[in-house]
N, C-alpha and C positions, 0 to 999 in steps of 0.2 A: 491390143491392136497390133497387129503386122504391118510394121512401116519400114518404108524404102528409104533410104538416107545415100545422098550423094554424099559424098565429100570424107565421107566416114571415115577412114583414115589419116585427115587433117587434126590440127590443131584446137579448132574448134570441132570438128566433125568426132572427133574423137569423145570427147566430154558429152556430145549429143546423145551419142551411142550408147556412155553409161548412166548419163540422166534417164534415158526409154527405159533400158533395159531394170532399172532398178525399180522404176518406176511400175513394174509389170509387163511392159511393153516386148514385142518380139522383134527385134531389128534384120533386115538384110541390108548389106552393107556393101553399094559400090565401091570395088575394085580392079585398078585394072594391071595391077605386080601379084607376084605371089608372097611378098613382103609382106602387101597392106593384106591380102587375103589371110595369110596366116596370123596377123593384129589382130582382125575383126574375129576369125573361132578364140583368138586366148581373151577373147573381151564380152565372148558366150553371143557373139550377134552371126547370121547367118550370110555367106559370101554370092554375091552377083557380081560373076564379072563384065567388063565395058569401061567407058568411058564415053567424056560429056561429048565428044566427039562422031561415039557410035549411039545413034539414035535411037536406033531398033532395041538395044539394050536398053536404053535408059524407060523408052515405052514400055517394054515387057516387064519390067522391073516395079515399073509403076502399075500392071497389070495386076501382076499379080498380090498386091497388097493393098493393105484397107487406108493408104494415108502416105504422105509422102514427105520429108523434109529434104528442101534443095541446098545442102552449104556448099557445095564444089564449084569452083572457080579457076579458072589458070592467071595464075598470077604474074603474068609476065608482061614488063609494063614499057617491052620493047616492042610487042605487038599488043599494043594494049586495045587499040580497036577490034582486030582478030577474036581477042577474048572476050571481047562485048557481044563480038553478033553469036556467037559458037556459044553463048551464055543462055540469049535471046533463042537460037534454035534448040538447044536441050530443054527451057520452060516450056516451048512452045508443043514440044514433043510427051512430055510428063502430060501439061496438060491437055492434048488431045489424046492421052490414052485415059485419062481420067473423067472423060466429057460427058454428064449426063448420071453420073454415079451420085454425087454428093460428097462422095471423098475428098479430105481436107487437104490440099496443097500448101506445105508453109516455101518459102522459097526467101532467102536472103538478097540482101541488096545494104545500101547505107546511105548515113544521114550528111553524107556530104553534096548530094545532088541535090537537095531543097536551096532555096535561098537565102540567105544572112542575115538579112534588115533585123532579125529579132532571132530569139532563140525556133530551131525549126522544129516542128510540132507535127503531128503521126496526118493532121487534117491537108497539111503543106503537099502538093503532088510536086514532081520533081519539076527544076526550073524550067528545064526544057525537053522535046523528046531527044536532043542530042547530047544529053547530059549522060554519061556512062552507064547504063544498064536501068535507064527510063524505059525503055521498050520492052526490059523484059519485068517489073513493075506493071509493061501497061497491058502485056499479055496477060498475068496471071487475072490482073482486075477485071479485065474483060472472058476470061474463062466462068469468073464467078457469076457469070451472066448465062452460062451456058451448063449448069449445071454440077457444076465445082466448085468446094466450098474453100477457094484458095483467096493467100493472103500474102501481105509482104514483111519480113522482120529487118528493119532498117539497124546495123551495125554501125557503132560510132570508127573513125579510122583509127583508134587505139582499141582492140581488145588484149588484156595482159593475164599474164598467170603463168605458171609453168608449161613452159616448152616454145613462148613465146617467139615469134621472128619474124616480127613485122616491123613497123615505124620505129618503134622507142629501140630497139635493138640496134637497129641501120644508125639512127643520132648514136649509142653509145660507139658503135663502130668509128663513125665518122670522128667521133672527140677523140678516141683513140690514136686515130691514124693524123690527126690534124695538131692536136694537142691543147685543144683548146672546146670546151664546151659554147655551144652557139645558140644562138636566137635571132629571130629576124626584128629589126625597129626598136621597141620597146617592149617587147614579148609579152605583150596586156593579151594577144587575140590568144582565143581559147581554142580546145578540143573537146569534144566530150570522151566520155571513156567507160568499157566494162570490163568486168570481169570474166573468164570464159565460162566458167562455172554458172555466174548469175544467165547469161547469154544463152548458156544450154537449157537452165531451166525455165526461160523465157519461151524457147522456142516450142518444147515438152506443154508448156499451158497453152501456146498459140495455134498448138496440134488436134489439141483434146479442146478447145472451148472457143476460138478464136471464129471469127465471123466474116461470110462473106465477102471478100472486098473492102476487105480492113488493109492498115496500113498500123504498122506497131513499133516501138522504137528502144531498142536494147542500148537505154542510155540508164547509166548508174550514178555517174559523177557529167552533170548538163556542162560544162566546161573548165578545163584545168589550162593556166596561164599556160603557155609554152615555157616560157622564162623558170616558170617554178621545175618544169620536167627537166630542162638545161642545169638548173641549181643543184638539184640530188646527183643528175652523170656530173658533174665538175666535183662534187665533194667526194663523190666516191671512188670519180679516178685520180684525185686531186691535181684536177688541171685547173687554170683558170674560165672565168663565166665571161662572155663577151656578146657583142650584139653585132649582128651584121646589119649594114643597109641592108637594100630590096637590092640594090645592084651588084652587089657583091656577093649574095646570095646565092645565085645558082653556081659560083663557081665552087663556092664555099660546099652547097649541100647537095647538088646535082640535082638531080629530076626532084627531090623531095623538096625542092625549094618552093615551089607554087604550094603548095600542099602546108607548107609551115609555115606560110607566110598567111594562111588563112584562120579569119574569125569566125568560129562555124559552131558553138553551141547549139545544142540543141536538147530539147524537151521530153519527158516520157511522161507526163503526168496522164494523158490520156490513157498508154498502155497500164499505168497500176493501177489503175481505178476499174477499168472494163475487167482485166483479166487478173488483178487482184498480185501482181509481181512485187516481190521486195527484197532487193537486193540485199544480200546478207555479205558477201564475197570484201576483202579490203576492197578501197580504191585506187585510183591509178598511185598517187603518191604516195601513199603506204606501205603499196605491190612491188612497186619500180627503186625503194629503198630498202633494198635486198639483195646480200651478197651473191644469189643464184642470178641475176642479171649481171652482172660484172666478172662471171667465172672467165676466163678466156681456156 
């Protein structure tokens, strides 16, 4: 299959690229540097240049191939609204150049927009449509009404493995520069977590076998204590482990404060049973107890 992959030259988009390509698959690979273009030939996948920005690219892109994985995002969480609707207009443009084909649209999103009362589960539709990137979830689901056979792969807010820089990165930052490893309360509320590896080959089966207006959930480890991820950055930078209130929190963790102070496990048992996943990859505390996250 000839598939368009956004985000290709990302963290995760990268492992996507060589789960496809191993896999038989022929990849073209948004880019919009001639950086990430010259990645994508040393990585044997084929260059479309654009961005989530430019429409017309992303439509042509999607044209001309049998299936499409969406991981690109702008991760900028000073305009974080900005990057929701400009998220919401790139699905909306994939999937109106895919409308009537049956070609599979996998498109990313995460398990923190569902609600909490319980572990959140692939059935749970997001709590609200102002919940960050529910709109572009409600697009693709309503495209599968229209002749695309697109879905959504919900991302836990930790995926880890080499090359990592997201959440668990920013906390070992923050221990560093503070001197003290942190948690909010009593660090009981969880996260879930994957591995990118597992993640890419999640998304590779939700390509080739995934269903209409599904909703799928790239959870490995259903939720790890915060406290315990605070525990391994304190030993390894040997700082002390401490707990923050909720009030002292945002001064302590800045923006990541709402985010760490949340209990948000969540579920995949529906995703390994339908599409048969099993995570082989360590897990987060395993991965995160590793001198290549501590390199400075």
């Amino acid at each position: 299959m000839r598939v368009f992959v956004t985000g290709a030259t990302g963290f995760i988009g990268t492992a996507v690229v060589q789960e496809l390509i191993h896999a038989g698959h022929q990849v073209l690979g948004l880019s919009r540097s001639d950086a990430g273009a010259k990645s994508l030939i040393d990585a044997g996948a084929k260059v479309h240049r654009g961005d989530l920005q430019d429409l017309e690219s992303l439509r042509s892109g999607a044209s001309m191939s049998e299936g499409v994985i969406h991981c690109a995002f702008i991760h900028d969480f000073s305009a974080y609204a900005a990057a929701v609707e400009t998220d919401r207009r790139a699905v909306e443009a994939i999937a109106g150049a895919l409308e009537g084909s049956g070609k599979p649209l996998v498109i990313a999103s995460g398990t923190l927009m569902v609600a909490h009362a319980r572990p959140g589960t692939e059935q749970d539709a997001p709590a609200s449509i102002d919940v960050p990137r529910a709109a572009s979830e409600a697009t693709v689901i309503a495209a599968s009404g229209r002749g695309v056979r697109g879905s959504v792969l919900r991302l836990p807010p930790t995926v880890h493995g080499d090359g990592d820089h997201g959440f668990v990165p920013m906390l070992i930052g923050i221990a560093r520069e503070k001197g003290v490893s942190a948690y909010v309360g009593d660090g009981l509320n969880r996260w879930p977590a994957v591995h990118r590896l597992d993640a890419a080959h999640l998304f590779r089966l939700a390509l080739e076998k995934g269903s209409a207006g599904a909703r799928y959930h790239a959870v490995a480890d259903d939720g790890v204590p915060i406290r315990d991820i605070a525990e391994v950055i304190a030993r390894r930078l040997n700082v002390p482990v401490v707990s923050k209130s909720s009030e002292e929190a945002a001064g302590h963790f800045g923006f990541l404060a709402f985010v760490l102070g949340m209990d948000a496990p969540a579920s995949s048992a529906q995703t390994r049973e339908s599409l048969g996943w099993r995570p082989t990859q360590p897990g987060l505390i395993p991965d995160l107890d590793h001198a290549r996250y501590f390199k400075t």
